[in-house]
C-alpha positions as YAML, in Angstrom:
chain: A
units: angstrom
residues:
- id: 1
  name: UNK
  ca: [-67.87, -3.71, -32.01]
- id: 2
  name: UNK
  ca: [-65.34, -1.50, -32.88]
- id: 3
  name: UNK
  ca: [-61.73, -3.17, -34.20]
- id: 4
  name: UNK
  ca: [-59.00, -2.99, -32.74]
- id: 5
  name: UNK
  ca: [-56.46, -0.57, -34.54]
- id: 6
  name: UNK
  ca: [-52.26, -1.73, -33.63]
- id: 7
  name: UNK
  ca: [-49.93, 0.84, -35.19]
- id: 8
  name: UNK
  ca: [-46.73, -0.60, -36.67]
- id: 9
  name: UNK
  ca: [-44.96, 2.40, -36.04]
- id: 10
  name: UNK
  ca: [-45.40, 2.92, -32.54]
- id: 11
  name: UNK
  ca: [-42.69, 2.32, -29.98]
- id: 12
  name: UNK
  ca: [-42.15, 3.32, -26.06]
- id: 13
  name: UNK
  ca: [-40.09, 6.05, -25.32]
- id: 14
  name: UNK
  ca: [-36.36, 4.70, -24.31]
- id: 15
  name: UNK
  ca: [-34.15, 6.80, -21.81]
- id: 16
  name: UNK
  ca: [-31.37, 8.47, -23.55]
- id: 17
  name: UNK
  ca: [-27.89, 6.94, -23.34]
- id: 18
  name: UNK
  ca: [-26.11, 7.98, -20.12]
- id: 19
  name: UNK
  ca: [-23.49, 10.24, -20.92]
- id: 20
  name: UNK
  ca: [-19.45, 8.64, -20.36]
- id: 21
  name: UNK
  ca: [-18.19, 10.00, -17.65]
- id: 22
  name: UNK
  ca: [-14.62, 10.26, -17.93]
- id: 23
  name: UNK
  ca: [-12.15, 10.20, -14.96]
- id: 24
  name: UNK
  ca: [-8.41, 10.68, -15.99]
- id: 25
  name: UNK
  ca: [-5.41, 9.69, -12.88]
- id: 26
  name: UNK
  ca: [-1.96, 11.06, -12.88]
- id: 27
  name: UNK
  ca: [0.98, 10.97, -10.01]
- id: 28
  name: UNK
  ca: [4.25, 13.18, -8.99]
- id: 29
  name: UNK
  ca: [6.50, 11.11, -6.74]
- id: 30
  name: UNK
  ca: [10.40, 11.49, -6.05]
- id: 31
  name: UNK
  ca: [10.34, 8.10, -6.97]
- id: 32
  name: UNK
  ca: [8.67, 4.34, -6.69]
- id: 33
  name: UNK
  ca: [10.47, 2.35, -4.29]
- id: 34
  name: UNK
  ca: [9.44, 1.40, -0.91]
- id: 35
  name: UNK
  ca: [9.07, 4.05, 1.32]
- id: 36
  name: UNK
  ca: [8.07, 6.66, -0.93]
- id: 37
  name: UNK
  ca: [5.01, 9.05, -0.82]
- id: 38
  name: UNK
  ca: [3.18, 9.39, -4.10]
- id: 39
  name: UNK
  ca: [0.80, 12.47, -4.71]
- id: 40
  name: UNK
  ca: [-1.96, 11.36, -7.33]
- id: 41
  name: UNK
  ca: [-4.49, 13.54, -9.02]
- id: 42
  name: UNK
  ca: [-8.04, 12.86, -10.74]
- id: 43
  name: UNK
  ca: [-9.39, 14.75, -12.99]
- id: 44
  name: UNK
  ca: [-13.35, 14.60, -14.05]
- id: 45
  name: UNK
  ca: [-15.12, 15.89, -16.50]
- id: 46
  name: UNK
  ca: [-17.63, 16.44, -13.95]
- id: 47
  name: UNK
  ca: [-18.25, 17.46, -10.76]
- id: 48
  name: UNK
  ca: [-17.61, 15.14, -8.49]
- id: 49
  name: UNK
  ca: [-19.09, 14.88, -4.41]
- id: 50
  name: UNK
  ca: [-16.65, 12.22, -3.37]
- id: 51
  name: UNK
  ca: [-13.36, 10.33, -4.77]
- id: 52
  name: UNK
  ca: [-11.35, 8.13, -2.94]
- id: 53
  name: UNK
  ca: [-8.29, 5.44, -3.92]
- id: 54
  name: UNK
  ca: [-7.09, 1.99, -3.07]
- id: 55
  name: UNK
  ca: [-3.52, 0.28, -3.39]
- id: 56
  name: UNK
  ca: [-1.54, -2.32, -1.56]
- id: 57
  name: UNK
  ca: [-5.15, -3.42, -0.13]
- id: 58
  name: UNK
  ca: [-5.77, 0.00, 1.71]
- id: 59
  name: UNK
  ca: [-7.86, 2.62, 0.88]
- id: 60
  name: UNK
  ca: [-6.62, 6.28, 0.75]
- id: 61
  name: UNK
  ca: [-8.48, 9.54, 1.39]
- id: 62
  name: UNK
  ca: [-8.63, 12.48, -1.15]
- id: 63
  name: UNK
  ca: [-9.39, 15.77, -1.15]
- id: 64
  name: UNK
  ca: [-10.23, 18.70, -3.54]
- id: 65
  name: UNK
  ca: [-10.44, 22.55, -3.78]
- id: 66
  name: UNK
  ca: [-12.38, 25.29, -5.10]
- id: 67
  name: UNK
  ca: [-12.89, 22.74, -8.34]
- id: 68
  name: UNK
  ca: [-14.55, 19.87, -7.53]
- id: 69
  name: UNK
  ca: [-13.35, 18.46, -10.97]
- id: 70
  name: UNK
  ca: [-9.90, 18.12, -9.55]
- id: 71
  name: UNK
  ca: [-9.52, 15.76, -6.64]
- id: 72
  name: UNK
  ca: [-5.47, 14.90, -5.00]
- id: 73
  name: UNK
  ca: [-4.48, 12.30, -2.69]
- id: 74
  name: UNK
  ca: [-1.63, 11.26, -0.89]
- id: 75
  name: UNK
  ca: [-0.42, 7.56, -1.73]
- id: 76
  name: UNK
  ca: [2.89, 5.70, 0.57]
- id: 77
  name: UNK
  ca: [4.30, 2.84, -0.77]
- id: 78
  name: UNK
  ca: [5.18, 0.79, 2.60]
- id: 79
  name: UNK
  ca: [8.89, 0.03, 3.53]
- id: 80
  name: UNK
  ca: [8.26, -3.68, 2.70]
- id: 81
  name: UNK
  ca: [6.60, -3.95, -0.53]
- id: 82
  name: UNK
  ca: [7.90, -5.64, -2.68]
- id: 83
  name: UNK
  ca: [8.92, -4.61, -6.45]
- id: 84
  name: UNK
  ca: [6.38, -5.14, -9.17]
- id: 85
  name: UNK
  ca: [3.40, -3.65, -10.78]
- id: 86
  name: UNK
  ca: [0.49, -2.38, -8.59]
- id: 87
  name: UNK
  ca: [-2.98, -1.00, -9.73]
- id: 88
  name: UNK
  ca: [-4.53, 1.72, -8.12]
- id: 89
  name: UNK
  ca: [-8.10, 1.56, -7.90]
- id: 90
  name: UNK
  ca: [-9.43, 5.29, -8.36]
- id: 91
  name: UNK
  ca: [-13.82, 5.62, -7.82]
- id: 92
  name: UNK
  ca: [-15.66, 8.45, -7.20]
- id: 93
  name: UNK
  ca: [-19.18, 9.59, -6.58]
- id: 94
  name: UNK
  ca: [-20.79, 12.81, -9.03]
- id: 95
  name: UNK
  ca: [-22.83, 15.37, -7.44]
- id: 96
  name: UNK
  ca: [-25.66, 13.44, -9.54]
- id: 97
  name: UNK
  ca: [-25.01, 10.36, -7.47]
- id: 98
  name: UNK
  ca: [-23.23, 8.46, -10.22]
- id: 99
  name: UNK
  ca: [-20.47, 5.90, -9.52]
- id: 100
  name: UNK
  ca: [-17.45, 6.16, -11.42]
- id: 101
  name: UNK
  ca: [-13.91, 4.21, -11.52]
- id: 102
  name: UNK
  ca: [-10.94, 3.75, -13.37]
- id: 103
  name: UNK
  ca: [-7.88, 1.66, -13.11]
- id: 104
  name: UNK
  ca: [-4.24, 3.16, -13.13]
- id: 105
  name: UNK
  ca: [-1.34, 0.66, -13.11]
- id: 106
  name: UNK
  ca: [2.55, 1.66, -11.76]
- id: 107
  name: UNK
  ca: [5.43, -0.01, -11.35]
- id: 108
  name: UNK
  ca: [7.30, -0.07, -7.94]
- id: 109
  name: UNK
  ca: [10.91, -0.59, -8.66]
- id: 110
  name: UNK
  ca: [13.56, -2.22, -5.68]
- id: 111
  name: UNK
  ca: [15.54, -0.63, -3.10]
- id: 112
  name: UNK
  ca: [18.55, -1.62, -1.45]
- id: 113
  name: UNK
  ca: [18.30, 0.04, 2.22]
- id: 114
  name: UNK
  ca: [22.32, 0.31, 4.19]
- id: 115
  name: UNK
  ca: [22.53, -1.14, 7.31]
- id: 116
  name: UNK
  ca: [23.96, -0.03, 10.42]
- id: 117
  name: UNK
  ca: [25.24, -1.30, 13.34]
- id: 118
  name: UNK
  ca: [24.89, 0.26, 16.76]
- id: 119
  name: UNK
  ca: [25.89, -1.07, 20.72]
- id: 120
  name: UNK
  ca: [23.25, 0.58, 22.50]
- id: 121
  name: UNK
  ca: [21.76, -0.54, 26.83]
- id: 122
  name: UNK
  ca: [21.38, -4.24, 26.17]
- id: 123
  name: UNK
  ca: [17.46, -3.62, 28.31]
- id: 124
  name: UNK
  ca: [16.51, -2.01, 25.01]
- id: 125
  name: UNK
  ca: [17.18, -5.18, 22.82]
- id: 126
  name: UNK
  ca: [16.47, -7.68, 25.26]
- id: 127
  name: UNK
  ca: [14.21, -6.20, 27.98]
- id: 128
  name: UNK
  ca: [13.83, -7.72, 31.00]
- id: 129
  name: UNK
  ca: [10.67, -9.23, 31.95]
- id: 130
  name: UNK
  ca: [8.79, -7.21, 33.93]
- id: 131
  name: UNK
  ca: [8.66, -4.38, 31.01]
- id: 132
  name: UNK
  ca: [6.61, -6.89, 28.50]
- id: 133
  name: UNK
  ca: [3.56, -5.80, 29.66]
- id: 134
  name: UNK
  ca: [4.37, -2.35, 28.96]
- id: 135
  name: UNK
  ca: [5.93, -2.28, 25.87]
- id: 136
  name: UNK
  ca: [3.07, -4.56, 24.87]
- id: 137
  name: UNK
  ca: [0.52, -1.87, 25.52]
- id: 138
  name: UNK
  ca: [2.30, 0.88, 24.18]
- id: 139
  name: UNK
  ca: [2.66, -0.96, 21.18]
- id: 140
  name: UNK
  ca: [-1.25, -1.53, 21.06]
- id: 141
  name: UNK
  ca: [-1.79, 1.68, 22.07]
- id: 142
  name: UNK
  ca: [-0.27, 3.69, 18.88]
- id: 143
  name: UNK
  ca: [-1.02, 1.15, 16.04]
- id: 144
  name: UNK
  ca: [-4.48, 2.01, 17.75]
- id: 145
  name: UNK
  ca: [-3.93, 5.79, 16.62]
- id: 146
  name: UNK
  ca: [-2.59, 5.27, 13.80]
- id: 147
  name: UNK
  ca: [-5.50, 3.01, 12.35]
- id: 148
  name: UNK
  ca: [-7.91, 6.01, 13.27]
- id: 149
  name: UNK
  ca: [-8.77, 7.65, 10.24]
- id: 150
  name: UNK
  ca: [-9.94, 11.25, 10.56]
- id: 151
  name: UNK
  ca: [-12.15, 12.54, 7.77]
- id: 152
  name: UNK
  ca: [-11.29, 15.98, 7.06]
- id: 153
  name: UNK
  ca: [-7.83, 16.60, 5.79]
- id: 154
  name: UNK
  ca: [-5.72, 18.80, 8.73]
- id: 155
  name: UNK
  ca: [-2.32, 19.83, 7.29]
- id: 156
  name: UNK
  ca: [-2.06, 22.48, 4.65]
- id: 157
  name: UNK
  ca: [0.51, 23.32, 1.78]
- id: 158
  name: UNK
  ca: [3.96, 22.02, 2.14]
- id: 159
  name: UNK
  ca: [5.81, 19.98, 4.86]
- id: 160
  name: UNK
  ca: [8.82, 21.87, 6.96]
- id: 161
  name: UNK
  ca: [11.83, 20.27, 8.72]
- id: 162
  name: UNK
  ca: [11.26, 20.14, 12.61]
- id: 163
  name: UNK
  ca: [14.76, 20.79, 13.17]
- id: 164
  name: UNK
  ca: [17.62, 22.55, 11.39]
- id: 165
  name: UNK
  ca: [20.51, 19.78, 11.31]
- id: 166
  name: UNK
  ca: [21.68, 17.20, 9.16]
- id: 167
  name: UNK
  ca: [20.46, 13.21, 9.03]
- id: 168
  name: UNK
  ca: [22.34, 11.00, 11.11]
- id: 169
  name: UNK
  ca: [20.26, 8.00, 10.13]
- id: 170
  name: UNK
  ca: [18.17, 7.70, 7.06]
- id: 171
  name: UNK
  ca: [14.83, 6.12, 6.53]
- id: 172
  name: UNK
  ca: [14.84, 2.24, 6.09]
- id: 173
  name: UNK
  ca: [18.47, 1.54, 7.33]
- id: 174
  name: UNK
  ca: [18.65, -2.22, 8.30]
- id: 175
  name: UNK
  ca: [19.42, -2.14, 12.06]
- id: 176
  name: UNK
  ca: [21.94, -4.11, 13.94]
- id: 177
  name: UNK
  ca: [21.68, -3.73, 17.45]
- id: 178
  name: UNK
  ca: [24.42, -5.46, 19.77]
- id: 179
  name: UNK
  ca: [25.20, -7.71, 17.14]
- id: 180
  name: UNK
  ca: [21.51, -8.97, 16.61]
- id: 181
  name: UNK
  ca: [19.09, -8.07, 13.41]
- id: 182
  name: UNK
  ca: [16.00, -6.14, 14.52]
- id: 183
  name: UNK
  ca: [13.57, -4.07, 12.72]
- id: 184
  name: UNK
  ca: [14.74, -1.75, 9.34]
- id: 185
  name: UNK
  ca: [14.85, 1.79, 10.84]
- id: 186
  name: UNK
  ca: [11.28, 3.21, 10.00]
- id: 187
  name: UNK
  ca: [11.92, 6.98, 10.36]
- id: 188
  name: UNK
  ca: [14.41, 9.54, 9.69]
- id: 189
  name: UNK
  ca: [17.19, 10.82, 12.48]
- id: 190
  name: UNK
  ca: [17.94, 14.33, 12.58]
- id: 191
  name: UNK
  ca: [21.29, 15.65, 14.28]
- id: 192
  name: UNK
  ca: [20.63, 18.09, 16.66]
- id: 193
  name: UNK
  ca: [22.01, 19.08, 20.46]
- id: 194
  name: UNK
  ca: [19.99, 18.30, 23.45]
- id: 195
  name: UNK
  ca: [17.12, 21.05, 24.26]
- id: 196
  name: UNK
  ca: [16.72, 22.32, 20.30]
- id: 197
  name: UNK
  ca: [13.46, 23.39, 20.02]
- id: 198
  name: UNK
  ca: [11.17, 20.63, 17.78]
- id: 199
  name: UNK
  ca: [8.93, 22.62, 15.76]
- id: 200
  name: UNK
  ca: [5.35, 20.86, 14.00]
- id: 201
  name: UNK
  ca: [5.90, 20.44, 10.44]
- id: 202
  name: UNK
  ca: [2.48, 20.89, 9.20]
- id: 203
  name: UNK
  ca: [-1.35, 21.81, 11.00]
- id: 204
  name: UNK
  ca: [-2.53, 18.89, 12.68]
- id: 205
  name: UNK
  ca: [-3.98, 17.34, 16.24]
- id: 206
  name: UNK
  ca: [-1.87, 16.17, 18.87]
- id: 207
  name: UNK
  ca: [-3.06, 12.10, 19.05]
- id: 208
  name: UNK
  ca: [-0.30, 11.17, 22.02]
- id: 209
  name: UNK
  ca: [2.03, 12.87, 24.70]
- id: 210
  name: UNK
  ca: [3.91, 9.56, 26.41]
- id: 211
  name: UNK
  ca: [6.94, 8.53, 27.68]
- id: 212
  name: UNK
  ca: [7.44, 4.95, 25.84]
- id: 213
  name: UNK
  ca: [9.95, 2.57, 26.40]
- id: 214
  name: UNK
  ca: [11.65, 2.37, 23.20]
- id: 215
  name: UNK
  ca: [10.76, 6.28, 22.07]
- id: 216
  name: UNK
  ca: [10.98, 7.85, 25.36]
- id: 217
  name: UNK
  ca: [9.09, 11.08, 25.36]
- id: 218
  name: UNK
  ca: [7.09, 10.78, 22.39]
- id: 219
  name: UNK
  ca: [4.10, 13.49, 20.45]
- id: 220
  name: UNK
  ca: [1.93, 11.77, 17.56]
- id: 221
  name: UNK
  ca: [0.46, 14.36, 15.86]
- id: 222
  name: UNK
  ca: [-2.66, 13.81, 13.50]
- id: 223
  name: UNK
  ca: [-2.57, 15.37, 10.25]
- id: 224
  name: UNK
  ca: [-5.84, 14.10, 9.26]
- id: 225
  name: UNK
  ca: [-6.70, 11.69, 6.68]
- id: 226
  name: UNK
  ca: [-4.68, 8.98, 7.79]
- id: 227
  name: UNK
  ca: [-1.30, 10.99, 8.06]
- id: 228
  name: UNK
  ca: [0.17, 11.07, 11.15]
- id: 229
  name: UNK
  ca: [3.73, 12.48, 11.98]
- id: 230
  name: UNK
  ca: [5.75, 10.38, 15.13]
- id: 231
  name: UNK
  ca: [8.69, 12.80, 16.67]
- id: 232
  name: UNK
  ca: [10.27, 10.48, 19.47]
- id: 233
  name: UNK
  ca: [13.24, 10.83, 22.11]
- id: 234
  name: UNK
  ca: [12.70, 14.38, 23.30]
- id: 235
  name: UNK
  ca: [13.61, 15.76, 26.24]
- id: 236
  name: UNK
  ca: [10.32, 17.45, 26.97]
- id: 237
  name: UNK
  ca: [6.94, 18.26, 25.59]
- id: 238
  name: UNK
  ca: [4.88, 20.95, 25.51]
- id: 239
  name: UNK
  ca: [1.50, 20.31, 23.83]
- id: 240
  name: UNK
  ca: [-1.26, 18.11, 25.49]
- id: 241
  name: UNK
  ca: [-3.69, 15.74, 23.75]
- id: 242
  name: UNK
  ca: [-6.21, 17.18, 21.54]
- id: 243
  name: UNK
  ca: [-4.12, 20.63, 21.30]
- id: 244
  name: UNK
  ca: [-4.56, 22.28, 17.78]
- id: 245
  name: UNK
  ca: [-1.16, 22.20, 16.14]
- id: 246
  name: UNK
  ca: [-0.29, 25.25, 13.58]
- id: 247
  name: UNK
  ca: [3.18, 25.07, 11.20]
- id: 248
  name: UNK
  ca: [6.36, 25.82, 13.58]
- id: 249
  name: UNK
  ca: [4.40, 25.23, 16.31]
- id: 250
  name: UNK
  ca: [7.31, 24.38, 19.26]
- id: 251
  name: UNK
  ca: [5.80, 20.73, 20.10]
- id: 252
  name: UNK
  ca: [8.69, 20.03, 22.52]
- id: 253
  name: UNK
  ca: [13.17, 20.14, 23.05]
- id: 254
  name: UNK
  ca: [15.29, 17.26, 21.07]
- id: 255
  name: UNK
  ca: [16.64, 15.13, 23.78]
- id: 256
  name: UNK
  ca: [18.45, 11.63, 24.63]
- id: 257
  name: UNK
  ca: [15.35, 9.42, 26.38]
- id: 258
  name: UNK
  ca: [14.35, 5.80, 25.30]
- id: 259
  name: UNK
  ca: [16.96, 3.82, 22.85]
- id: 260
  name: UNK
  ca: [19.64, 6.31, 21.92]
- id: 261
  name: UNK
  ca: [23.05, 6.33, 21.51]
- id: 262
  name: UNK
  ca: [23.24, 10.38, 22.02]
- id: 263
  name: UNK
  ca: [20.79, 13.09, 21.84]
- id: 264
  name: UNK
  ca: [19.12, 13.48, 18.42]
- id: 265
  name: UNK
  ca: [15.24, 13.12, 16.99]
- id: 266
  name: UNK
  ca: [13.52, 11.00, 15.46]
- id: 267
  name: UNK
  ca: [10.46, 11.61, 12.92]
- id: 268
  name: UNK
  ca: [8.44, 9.10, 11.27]
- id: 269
  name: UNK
  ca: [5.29, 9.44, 9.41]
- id: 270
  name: UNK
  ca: [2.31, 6.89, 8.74]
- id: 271
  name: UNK
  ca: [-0.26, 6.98, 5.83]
- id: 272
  name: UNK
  ca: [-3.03, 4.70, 6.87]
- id: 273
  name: UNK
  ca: [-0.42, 2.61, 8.80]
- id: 274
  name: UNK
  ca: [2.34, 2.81, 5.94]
- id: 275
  name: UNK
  ca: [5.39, 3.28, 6.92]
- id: 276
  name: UNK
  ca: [7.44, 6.07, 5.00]
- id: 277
  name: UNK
  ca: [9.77, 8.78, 4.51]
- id: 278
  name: UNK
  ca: [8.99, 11.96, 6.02]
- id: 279
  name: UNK
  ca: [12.19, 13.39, 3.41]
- id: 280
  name: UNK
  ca: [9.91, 11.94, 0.88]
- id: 281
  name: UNK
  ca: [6.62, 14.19, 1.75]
- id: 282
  name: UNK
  ca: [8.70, 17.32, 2.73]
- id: 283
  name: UNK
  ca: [10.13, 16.72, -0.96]
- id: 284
  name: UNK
  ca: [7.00, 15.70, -2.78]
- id: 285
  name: UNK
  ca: [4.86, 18.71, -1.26]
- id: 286
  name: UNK
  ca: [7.51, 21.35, -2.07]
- id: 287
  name: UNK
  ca: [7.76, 20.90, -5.75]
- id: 288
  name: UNK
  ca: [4.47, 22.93, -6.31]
- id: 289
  name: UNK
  ca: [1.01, 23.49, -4.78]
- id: 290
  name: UNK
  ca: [-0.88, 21.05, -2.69]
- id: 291
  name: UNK
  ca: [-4.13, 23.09, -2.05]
...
């Protein structure tokens, strides 16, 4: 019988070391303080298939260009948050199927919102019975739109002004309404004469044509990846659901329906059901390239 010969030497082939793969996150934002929109970029040294972001326990969608190395993302930091430090949670998938994450930590600093009081038909801040129902289902009916997410991001470049005038009410104003505290004012009010044309501010889908009882005539429009825009109190529309919606677009007339005090419009914007300032996004998005 022959012996058996065992090499000291020998060894099994090991894989080689996976290569680091490093992701690096930035942000631009006019500032952080509730109610602000925060644009964040990530940056691989690879290319990546997928990258996506999570704060304030909500994920956020992101998109990228020609270079798949370079993914952006739009962040809102809801009206109610309060001040501290928050981490945003950045992963990503390669084109090689490889999971990737990193961590990047900011600071949201406080904000002290006016408050303004206003005398407005007492049925809007105590209605009477018989419109519970309603306002109940309207209610369920547009936090149902706004928690659909659509995949593919809609709008394109920077965000325009609907109408030309001045703000009458600014975003997060604590409201007073016949002497009783209600909600903090969630949107932005633009000054503007009854029958101004209300242009779209950005490419999107039109999610909702109603007449609510708060909002009166109301258009949602869907941006796409969680963004929605909310113009309320018009005097008429004229888009339907599921009409394509191009920049200047005329969506519908400023007017004086639901809880007014005079004719005027109101815009307010959600990112995956966070509530912030449209005046924030129109800023953000016109300090430099988006695409």
């Amino acid at each position: 019988m022959w012996p058996l010969l065992i090499s000291s030497t020998w060894a099994p082939a090991q894989d080689p070391k996976p290569r680091e793969i490093n992701l690096s996150v930035s942000h631009r934002a006019r500032s952080l303080q509730p109610g602000e929109v925060i644009l964040v970029s990530a940056r691989s040294d690879t290319p990546l298939e997928r990258l996506w972001a999570s704060a304030f326990n909500k994920d956020f969608s992101f998109y990228s260009g020609k270079d798949s190395q370079l993914w952006k993302g739009l962040v809102g930091i809801d009206l109610g948050t309060q001040p501290g430090v928050y981490r945003l949670k950045v992963a990503a998938i390669t084109v090689n199927d490889v999971y990737v994450q990193s961590n990047y930590e900011f600071s949201v600093a406080s904000k002290e919102f006016p408050t303004r009081r206003l005398t407005v038909d007492e049925r809007f801040v105590n209605p009477p019975q018989e419109m519970l129902d309603r306002i109940s289902l309207e209610s369920r009916k547009v936090k149902d739109i706004f928690a659909h997410i659509e995949a593919n991001r809609l709008w394109r470049g920077p965000f325009l002004l609907p109408v030309p005038g001045g703000i009458t009410s600014s975003f997060g104003r604590k409201n007073i309404l016949n002497g009783e505290p209600r909600s903090p004012h969630s949107g932005t009010d633009f000054r503007a004469e009854e029958g101004v044309p209300v242009r779209a501010p950005n490419y999107g889908l039109v999610a909702l044509v109603d007449n609510l009882y708060y909002s009166g005539n109301t258009v949602v429009i869907n941006h796409g990846q969680g963004l929605y825009s909310y113009f309320a109190h018009l005097s008429r529309s004229l888009v339907n659901t599921e009409d394509r919606i191009a920049p200047e677009d005329i969506i519908g007339y400023v007017g004086s329906t639901g809880r007014v005090t005079g004719p005027h419009l109101h815009w307010s914007m959600r990112i995956n059901n966070t509530r912030v300032d449209p005046l924030s996004l129109v800023q953000l998005l016109s300090e430099g390239s988006t695409n």
